[in-house]
C-alpha positions in Angstrom: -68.0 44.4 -61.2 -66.2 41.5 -62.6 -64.6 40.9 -59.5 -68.7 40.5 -57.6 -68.7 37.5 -55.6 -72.0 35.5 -55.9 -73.2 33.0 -53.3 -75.8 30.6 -53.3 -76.8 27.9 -51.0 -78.8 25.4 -51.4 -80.0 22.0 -48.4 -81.6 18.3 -49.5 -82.2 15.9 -47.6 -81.0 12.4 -48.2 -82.6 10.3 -45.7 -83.9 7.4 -47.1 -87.7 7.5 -46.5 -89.1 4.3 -45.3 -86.7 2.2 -45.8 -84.2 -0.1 -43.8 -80.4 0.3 -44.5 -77.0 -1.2 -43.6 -75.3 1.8 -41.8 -71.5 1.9 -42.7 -68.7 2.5 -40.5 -68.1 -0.8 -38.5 -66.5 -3.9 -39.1 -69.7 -5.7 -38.7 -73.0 -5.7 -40.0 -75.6 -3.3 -38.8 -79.0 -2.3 -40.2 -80.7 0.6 -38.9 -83.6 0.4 -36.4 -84.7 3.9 -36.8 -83.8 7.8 -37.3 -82.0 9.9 -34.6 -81.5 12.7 -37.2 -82.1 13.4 -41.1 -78.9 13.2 -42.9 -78.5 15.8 -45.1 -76.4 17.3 -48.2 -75.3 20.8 -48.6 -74.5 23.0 -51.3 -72.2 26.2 -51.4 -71.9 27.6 -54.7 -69.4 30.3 -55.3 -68.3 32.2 -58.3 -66.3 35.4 -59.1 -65.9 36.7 -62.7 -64.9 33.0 -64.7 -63.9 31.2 -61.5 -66.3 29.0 -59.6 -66.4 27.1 -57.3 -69.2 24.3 -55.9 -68.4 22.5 -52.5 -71.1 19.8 -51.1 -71.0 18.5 -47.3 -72.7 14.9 -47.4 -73.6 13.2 -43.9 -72.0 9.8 -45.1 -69.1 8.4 -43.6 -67.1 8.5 -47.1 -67.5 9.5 -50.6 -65.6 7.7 -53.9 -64.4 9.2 -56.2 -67.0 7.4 -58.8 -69.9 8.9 -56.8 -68.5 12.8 -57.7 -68.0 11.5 -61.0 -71.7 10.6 -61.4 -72.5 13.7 -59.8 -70.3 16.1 -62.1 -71.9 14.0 -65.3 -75.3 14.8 -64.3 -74.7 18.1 -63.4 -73.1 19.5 -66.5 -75.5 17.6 -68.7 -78.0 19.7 -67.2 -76.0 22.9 -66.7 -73.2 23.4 -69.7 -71.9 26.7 -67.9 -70.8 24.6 -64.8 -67.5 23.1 -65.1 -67.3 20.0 -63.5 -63.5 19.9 -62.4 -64.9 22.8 -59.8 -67.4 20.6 -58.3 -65.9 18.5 -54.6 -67.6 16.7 -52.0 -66.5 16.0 -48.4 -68.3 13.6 -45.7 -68.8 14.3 -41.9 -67.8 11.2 -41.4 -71.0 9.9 -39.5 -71.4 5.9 -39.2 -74.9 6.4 -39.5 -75.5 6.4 -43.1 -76.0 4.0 -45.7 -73.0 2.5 -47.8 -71.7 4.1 -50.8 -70.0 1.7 -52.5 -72.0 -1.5 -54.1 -70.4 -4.4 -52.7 -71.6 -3.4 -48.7 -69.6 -5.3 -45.8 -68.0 -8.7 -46.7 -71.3 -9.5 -48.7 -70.1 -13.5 -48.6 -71.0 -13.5 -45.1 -73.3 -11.1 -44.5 -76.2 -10.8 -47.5 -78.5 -8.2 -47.3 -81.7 -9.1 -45.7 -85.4 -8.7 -47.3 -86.2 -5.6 -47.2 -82.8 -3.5 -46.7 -82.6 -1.4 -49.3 -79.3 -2.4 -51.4 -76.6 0.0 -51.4 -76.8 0.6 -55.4 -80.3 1.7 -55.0 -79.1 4.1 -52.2 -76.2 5.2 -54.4 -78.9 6.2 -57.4 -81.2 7.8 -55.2 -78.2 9.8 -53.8 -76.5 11.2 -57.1 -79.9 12.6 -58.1 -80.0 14.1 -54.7 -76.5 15.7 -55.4 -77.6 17.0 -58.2 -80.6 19.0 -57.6 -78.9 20.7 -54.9 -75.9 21.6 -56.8 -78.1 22.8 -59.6 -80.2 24.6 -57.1 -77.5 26.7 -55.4 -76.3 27.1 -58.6 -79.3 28.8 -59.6 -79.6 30.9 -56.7 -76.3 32.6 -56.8 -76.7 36.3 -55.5 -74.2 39.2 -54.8 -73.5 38.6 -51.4 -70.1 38.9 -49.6 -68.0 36.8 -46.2 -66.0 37.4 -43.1 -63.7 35.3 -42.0 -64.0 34.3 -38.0 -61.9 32.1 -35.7 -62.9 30.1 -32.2 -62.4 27.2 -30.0 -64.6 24.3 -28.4 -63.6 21.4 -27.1 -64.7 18.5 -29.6 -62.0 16.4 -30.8 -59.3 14.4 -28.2 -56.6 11.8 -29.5 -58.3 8.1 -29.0 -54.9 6.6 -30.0 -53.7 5.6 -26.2 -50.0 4.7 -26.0 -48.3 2.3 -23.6 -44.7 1.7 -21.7 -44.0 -1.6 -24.1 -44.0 1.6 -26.9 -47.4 -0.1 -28.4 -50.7 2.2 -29.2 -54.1 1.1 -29.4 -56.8 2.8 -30.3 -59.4 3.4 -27.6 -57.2 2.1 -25.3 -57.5 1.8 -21.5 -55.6 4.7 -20.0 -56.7 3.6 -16.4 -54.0 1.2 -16.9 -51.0 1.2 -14.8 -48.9 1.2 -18.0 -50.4 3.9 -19.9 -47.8 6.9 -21.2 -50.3 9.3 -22.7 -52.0 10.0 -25.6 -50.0 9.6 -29.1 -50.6 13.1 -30.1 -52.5 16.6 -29.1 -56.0 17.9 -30.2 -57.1 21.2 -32.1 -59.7 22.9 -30.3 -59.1 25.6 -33.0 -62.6 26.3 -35.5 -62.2 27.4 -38.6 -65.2 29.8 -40.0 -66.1 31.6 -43.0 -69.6 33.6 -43.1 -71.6 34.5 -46.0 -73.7 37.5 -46.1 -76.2 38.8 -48.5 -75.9 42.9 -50.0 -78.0 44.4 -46.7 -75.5 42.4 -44.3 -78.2 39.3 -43.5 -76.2 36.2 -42.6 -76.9 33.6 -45.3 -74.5 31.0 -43.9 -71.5 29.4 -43.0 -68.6 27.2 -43.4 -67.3 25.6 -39.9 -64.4 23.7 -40.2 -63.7 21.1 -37.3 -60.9 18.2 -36.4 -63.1 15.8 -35.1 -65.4 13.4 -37.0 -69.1 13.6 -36.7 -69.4 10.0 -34.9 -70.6 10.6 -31.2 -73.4 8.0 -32.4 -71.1 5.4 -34.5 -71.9 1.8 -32.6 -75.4 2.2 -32.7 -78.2 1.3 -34.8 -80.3 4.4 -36.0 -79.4 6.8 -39.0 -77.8 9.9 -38.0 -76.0 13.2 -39.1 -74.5 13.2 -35.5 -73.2 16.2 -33.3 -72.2 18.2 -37.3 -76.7 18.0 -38.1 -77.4 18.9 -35.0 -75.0 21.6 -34.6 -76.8 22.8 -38.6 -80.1 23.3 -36.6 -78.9 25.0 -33.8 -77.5 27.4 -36.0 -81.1 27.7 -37.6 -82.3 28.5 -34.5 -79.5 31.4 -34.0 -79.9 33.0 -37.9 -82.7 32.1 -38.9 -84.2 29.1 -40.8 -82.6 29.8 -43.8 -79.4 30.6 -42.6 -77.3 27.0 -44.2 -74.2 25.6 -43.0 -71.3 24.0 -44.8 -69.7 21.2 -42.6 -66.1 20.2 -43.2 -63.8 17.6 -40.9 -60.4 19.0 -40.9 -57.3 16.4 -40.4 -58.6 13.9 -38.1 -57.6 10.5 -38.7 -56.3 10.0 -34.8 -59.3 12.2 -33.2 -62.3 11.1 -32.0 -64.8 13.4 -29.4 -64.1 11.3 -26.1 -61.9 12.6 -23.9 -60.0 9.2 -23.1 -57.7 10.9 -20.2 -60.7 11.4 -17.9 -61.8 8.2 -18.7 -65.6 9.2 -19.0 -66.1 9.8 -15.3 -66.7 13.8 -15.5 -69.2 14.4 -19.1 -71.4 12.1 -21.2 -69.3 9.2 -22.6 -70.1 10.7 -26.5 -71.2 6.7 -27.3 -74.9 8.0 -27.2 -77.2 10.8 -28.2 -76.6 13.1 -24.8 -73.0 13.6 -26.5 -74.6 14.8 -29.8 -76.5 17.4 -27.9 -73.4 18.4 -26.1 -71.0 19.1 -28.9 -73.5 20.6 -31.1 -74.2 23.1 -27.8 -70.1 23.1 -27.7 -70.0 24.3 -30.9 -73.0 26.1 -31.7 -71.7 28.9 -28.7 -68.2 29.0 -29.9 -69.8 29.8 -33.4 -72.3 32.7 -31.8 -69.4 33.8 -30.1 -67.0 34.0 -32.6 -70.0 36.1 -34.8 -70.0 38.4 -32.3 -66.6 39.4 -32.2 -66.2 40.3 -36.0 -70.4 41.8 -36.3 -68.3 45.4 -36.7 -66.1 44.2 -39.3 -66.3 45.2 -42.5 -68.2 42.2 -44.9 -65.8 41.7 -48.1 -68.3 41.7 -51.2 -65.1 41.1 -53.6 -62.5 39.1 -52.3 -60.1 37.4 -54.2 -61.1 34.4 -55.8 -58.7 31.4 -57.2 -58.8 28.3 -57.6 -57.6 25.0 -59.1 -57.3 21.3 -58.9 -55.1 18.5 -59.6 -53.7 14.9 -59.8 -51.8 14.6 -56.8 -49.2 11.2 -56.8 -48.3 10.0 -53.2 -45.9 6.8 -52.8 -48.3 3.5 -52.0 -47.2 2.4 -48.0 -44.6 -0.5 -48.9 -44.2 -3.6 -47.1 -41.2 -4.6 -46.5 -40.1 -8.3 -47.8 -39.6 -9.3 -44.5 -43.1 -8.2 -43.3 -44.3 -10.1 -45.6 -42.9 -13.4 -44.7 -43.9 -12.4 -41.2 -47.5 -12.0 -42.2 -47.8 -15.0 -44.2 -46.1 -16.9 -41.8 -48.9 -15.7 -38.8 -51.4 -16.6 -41.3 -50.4 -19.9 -41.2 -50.6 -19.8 -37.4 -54.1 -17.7 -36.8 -55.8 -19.7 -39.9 -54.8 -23.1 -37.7 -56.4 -21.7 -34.7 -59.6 -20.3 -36.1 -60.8 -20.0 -40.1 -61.8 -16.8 -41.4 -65.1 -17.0 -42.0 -65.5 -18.8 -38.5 -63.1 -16.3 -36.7 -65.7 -13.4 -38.6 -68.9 -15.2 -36.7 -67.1 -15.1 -33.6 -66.2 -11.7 -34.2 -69.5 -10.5 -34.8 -71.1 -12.7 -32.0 -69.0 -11.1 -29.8 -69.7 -7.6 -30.5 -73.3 -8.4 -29.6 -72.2 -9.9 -26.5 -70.3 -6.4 -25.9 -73.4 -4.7 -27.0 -75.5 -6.3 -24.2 -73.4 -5.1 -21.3 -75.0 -2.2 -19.2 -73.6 1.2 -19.0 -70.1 -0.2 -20.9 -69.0 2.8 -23.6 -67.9 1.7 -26.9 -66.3 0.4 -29.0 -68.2 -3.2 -29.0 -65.7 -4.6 -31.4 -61.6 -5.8 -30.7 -59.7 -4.7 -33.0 -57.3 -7.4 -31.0 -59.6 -10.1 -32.2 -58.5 -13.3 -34.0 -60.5 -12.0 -37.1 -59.2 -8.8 -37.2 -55.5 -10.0 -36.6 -55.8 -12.5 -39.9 -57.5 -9.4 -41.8 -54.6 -7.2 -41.0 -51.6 -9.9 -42.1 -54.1 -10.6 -45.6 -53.6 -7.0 -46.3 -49.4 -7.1 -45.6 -49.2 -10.0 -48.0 -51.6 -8.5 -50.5 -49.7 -5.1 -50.6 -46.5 -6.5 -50.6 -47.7 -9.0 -54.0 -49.2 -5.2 -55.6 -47.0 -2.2 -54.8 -44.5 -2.9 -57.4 -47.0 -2.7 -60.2 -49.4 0.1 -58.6 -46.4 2.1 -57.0 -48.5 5.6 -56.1 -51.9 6.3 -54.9 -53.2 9.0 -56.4 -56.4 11.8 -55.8 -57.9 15.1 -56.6 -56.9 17.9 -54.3 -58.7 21.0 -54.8 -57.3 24.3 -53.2 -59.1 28.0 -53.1 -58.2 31.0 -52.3 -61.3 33.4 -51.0 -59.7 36.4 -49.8 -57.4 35.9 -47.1 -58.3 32.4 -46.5 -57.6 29.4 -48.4 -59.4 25.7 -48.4 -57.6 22.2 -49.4 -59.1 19.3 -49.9 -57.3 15.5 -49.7 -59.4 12.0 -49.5 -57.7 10.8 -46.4 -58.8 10.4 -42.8 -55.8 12.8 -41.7 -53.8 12.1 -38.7 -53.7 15.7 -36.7 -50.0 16.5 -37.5 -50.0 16.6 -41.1 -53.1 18.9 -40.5 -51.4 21.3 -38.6 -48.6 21.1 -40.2 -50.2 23.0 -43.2 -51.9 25.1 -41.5 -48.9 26.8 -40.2 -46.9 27.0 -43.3 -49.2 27.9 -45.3 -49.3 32.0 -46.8 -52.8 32.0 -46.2 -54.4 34.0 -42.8 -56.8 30.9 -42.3 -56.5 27.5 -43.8 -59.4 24.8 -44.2 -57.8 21.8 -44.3 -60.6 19.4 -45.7 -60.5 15.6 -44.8 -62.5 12.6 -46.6 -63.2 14.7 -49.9 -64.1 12.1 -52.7 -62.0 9.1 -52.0 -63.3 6.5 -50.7 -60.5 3.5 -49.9 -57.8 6.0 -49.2 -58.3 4.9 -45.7 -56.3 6.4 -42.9 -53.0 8.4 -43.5 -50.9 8.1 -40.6 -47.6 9.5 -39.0 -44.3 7.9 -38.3 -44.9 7.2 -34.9 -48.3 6.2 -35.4 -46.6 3.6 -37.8 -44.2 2.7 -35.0 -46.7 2.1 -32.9 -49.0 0.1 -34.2 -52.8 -0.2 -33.8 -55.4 0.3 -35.5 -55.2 2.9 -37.5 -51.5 2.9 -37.8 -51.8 -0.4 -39.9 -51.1 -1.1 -43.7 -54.7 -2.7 -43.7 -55.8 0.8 -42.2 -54.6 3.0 -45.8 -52.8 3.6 -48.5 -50.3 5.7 -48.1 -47.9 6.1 -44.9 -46.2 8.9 -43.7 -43.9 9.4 -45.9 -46.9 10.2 -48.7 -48.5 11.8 -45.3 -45.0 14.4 -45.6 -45.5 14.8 -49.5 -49.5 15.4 -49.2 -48.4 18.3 -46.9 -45.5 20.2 -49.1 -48.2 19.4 -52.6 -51.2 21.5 -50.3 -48.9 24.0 -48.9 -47.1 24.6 -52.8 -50.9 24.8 -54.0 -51.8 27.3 -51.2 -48.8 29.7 -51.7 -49.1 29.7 -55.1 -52.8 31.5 -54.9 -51.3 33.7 -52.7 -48.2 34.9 -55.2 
């Protein structure tokens, strides 16, 4: 039939074997003392008649965009029948993984110790990786056919607490006597799509969550977080070749700690108890959910489209007089304290932080002296560059699989925008993919978020501001509806 769908998965591991890394994420330097879990890479291949599609979940905390381009060169030197505008990435957003861009964490300061494997080296041993298990699910395609399911755990809650003076700040104290609430909801909602081969046999999954996989992001061990350990559990459920797809939907303002209760009635989700928790979270919600649609019928040829394209959002401006502003606190903060001198006392006090019994994360201020000069550099710098580089622009993929449709941006997502496509959207069930091959887009926040203030809400914090955020979601939901036409 020309209309067969053909599935194949494939699993790598990319865990750097014996080897010490700089684990990005933070602010400040850390270099891993050991593994918690394997970080992983996996492949879903998909193709219908003369439309493919090849999505890969990497446990890093980000992907650029020249990484997939290595990836897709490889690829299709090796395999001319794969086009390589079908191939995206996305991250699960651990902070236990090493850096994927060159330059590392404000190298001047910080060099790379003897015997910490250099991010370049990790970046070649990586797009190798990528590419045998592209080529290998590839290879493996097989008639096989999905269901669509639906359920809820609770993983992700706002971390952006908000106060009387109309000020947020991420991780906030909410035992404080001005607290107001949290800036915005959650989505306890999971999104799942099941693959099955021709006798019915669960081959895998996609599981689309809005949280980031970062129960484990202050400490010093590699990790694929509560998303690998969630992978296994799921092994143990459908067997141990059963593979799963892991995708963050629009989570820029989420995190999985439940600020409100103010970590006095479950595990704090700083350490590794919170991995097991989630994954358990999630791992039942997904059994669950299974069961509910094991009598449906399996679709062995849905409807498969799909495209990509250029997508041009306005660059966050800075106003003239935020600019005099920032240059003028420079001036202040610089008298006070240095850069480089307010970074040491920035990263000696983290460690200080570190040291402090039973105290949750995070370990770093984003209220320190260093961060506050970093955050005015980057008004002054985007005021003196968005007249010449007006737009920030990306890849969005969008497909349609049956009733369902996934669309991909490079943003850390704040929730809204999220759900904002997700309802409008003509398709049933909507995978909205965060951090997809775009490293540097940074966060993408709302207009209160932007009122606000905090981190996150900052111009240091991304690219584009809410306004690009409102664009983003009218480009996905005109790419959607058009597969659905």
């Amino acid at each position: 039939m020309g209309n067969e769908l053909r599935i194949g998965w494939s699993e790598v591991d990319i865990t750097p074997e014996n080897c010490v890394v700089e684990l990005s994420g933070q602010y400040y330097q850390r270099v891993s003392e050991g593994i918690h879990s394997r970080i992983k890479a996996v492949a879903l291949a998909l193709s219908s008649g003369d439309t493919q599609y090849v999505s890969v979940c990497i446990d890093v905390v980000s992907i650029p965009e020249a990484v997939l381009n290595q990836v897709r060169q490889v690829v299709c030197s090796r395999c001319a029948e794969l086009r390589p505008g079908c191939i995206t990435m996305n991250a699960i957003h651990t902070h236990n993984a090493p850096y994927l861009t060159p330059g590392g964490l404000f190298r001047d300061w910080t060099p790379i110790s003897e015997g910490v494997l250099k991010p370049e080296d990790y970046i070649e041993f990586l797009v190798e990786k990528l590419s045998e298990v592209i080529l290998a699910a590839w290879s493996k395609r097989a008639a096989g056919g999905i269901r669509r399911a639906f359920g809820e755990a609770r993983i992700g809650h706002c971390r952006r607490a908000v106060y009387w003076d109309r000020t947020a700040e991420m991780y906030g104290d909410t035992t404080r006597d001005d607290f107001s609430g949290m800036e915005s909801g959650e989505d306890s909602g999971v999104e799942m799509l099941f693959t099955y081969d021709k006798s019915g046999v669960p081959t895998g999954m996609v599981v689309n969550v809005a949280c980031p996989s970062q129960v484990m992001e202050s400490t010093y061990v590699i990790s694929s977080d509560y998303m690998g350990a969630t992978r296994e559990r799921l092994k143990a459920r459908f067997g141990d070749g059963f593979t799963t797809l892991c995708q963050i939907s629009a989570a820029g303002c989420q995190s999985p700690r439940d600020l409100t209760r103010a970590y006095k009635t479950e595990p704090d989700f700083w350490h590794a108890d919170g991995v097991e928790e989630l994954s358990k979270r999630l791992d039942e919600a997904i059994g669950k959910a299974h069961d509910a649609i094991v009598d449906s019928p399996i679709d062995y040829a849905p409807v498969m489209k799909h495209f990509s394209k250029r997508v041009y959002l306005p660059l966050r401006r800075a106003s003239y007089l935020d600019y005099l502003e920032a240059k003028k606190n420079l001036v202040e903060l610089e008298a006070k304290l240095p850069v480089k001198e307010a970074f040491l006392d920035f990263c000696r006090e983290t460690k200080e932080n570190e040291k402090i019994s039973g105290r949750p994360g995070p370990y770093d201020s984003k209220l320190h002296h260093f961060v506050l000069i970093k955050n005015n550099e980057a008004v002054v710098k985007r005021y003196e560059i968005q007249d010449e580089t007006p737009n920030y622009d990306f890849e969005m993929q969008v497909l349609r699989l049956g009733d369902i449709a996934i669309v991909t941006n490079p943003f850390e997502l704040f929730l809204d925008f999220g759900q904002m496509i997700k309802a409008r959207a003509a398709s049933t069930q909507t995978f909205v993919v965060q951090l997809a091959a775009g490293s540097g887009a940074g966060y993408l926040p709302t207009k209160r978020a932007e009122r606000l203030g905090g981190y996150g809400g900052l111009i240091i914090n991304g690219k584009v501001g809410s306004d690009g955020g409102m664009k983003l979601v009218d480009e996905a939901v005109s790419a959607i509806d058009s597969l659905f036409s």
